[in-house]
C-alpha positions as CSV (number, residue, x, y, z in Angstrom):
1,X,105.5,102.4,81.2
2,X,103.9,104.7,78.7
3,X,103.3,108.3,80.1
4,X,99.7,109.2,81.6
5,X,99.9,112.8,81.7
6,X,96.2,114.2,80.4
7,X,94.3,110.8,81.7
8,X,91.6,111.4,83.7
9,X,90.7,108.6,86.4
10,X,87.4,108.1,88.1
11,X,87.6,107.0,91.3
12,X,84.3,106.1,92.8
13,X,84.3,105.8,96.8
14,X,81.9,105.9,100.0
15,X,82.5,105.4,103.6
16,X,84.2,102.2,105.1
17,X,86.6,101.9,101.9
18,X,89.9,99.7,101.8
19,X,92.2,102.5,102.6
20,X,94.7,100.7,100.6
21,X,92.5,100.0,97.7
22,X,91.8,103.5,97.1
23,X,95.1,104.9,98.3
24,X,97.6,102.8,96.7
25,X,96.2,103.2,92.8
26,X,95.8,106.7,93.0
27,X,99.1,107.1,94.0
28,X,100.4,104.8,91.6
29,X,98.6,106.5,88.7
30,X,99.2,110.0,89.5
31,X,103.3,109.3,89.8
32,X,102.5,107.9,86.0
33,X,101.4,111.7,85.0
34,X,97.4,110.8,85.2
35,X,94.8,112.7,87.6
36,X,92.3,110.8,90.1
37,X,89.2,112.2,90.8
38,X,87.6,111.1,93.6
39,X,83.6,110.9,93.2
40,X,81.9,110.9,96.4
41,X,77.5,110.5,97.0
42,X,78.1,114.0,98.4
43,X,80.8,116.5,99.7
44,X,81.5,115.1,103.0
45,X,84.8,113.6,103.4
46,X,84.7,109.8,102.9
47,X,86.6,107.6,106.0
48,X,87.9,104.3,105.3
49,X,88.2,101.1,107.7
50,X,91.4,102.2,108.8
51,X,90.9,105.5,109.3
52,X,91.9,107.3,105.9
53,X,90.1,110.2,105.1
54,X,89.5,111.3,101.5
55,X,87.9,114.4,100.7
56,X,85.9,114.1,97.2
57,X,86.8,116.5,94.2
58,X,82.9,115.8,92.5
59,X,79.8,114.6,93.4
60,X,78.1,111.7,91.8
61,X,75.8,114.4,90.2
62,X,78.6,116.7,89.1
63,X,80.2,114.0,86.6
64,X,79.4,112.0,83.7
65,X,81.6,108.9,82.1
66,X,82.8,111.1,79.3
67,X,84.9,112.8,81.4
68,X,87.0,110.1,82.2
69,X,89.3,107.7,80.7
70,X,88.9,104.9,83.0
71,X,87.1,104.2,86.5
72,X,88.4,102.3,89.8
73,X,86.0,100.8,92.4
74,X,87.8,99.9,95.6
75,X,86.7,97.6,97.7
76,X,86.0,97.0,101.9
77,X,82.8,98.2,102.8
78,X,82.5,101.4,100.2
79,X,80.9,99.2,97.2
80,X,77.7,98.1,99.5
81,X,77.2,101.6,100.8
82,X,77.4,102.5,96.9
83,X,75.5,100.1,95.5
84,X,72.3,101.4,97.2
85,X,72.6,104.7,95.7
86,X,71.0,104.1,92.2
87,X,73.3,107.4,90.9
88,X,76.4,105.4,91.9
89,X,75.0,102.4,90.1
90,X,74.0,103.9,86.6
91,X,77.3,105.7,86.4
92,X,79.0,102.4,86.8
93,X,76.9,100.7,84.3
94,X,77.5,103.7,81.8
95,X,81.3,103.5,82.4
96,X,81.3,99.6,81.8
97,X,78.9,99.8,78.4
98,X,81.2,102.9,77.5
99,X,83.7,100.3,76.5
100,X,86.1,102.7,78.7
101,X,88.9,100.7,81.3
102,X,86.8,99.9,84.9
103,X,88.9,98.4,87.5
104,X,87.4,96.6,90.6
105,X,89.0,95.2,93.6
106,X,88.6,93.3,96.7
107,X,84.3,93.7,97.5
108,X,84.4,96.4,94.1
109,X,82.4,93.6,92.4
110,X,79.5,94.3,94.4
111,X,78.7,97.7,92.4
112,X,79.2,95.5,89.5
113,X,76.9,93.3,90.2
114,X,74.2,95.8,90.9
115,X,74.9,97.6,87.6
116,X,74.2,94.0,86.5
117,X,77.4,94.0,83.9
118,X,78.8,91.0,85.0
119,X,76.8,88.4,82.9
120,X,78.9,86.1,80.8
121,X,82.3,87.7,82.1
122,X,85.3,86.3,83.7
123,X,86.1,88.2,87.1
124,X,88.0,87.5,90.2
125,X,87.3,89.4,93.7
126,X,87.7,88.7,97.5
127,X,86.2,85.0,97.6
128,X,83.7,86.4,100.7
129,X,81.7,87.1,97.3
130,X,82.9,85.0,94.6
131,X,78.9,82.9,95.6
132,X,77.6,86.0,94.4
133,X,79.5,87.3,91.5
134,X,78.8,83.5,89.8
135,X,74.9,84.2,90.7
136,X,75.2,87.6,88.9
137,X,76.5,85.6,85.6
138,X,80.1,86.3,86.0
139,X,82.7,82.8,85.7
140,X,84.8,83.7,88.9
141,X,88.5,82.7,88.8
142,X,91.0,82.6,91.7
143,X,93.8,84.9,89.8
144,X,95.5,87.6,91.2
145,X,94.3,89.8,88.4
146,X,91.5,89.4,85.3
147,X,91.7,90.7,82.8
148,X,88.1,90.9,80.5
149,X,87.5,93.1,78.0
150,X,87.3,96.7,79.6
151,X,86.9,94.8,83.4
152,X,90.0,94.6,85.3
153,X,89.8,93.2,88.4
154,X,91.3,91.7,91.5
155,X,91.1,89.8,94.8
156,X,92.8,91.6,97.7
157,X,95.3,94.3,98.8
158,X,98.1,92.0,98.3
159,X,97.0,92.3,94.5
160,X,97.4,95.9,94.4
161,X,101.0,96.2,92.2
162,X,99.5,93.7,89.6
163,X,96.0,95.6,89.6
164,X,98.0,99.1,89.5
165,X,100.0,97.9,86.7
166,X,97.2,96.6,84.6
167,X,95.1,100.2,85.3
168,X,98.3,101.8,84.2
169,X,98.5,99.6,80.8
170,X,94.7,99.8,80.0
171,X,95.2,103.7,80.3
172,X,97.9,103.6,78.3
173,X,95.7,102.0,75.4
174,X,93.4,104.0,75.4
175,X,95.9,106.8,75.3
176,X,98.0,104.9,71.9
177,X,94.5,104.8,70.6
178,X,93.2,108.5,70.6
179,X,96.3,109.4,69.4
């Protein structure tokens, strides 16, 4: 696995996340030498379903997509409280027409589909949502991870060391390529 050191992850989160979700790629990533920044609507600490409680580093307001190298969306119930906040939703659609690596999982198609990025592309997600990723224009497969252009994305925690890994290698493009 190529070396991450000096990659900057966005990682975009609200209240009621997949603890998981969130926990086990930034872990994954930062052991790999890269830096998650965790983005929150505000400054208050951000508790997931289980109980995890992540602190954001920015604001929605205090970051734009250049910044980063790539962006993760977890899933549970963060991507509907996000997907309300039109900040949360231009940023995502920025980072996806940026070209840049953006990595949803579980219900993280949700902010995807209100970014309205999805037409034409092949995704996979939890299947509670798979009706309305195909209304949004996406073709929805039943794959542990899909990969589509700059979209990565995948189903459910159990997905995580596939999804982590294919983060890790999209980063790792990037990094070949601004070398």
């Amino acid at each position: 696995m190529a070396e991450l050191t000096g990659k900057r992850v966005a990682m975009l989160l609200a209240k009621d996340f997949e603890d998981v979700e969130a926990t086990d790629p930034k872990q994954y990533l930062e052991a790999r030498g890269a830096e998650v920044v965790i983005i929150g609507l505000d400054r208050e600490p951000i508790t997931g379903k289980k109980g995890t409680v992540l602190q954001p580093d920015k604001t929605i307001d205090e970051v734009t997509v250049e910044e980063f190298d790539a962006l993760i969306i977890p899933g549970g119930g963060s991507p509907e409280n996000l997907r309300i906040d039109d900040r949360a939703v231009a940023f995502t659609r920025a980072f996806v027409e940026s070209g840049k690596p953006v990595a949803a999982i579980c219900h993280g198609p949700q902010l995807l589909i209100s970014a309205d990025v999805l037409r034409g592309r092949t995704v996979t997600c939890v299947k509670k949502i798979r009706d309305d990723v195909k209304n949004a224009g996406a073709i929805y497969v039943d794959e542990a991870v899909v990969i589509d252009g700059n979209l990565i994305t995948s189903r459910v925690p159990a997905d995580l060391p596939l999804f982590d890994e294919a983060i890790a290698k999209a980063l790792a493009a990037v990094a070949a390529r601004s070398d």
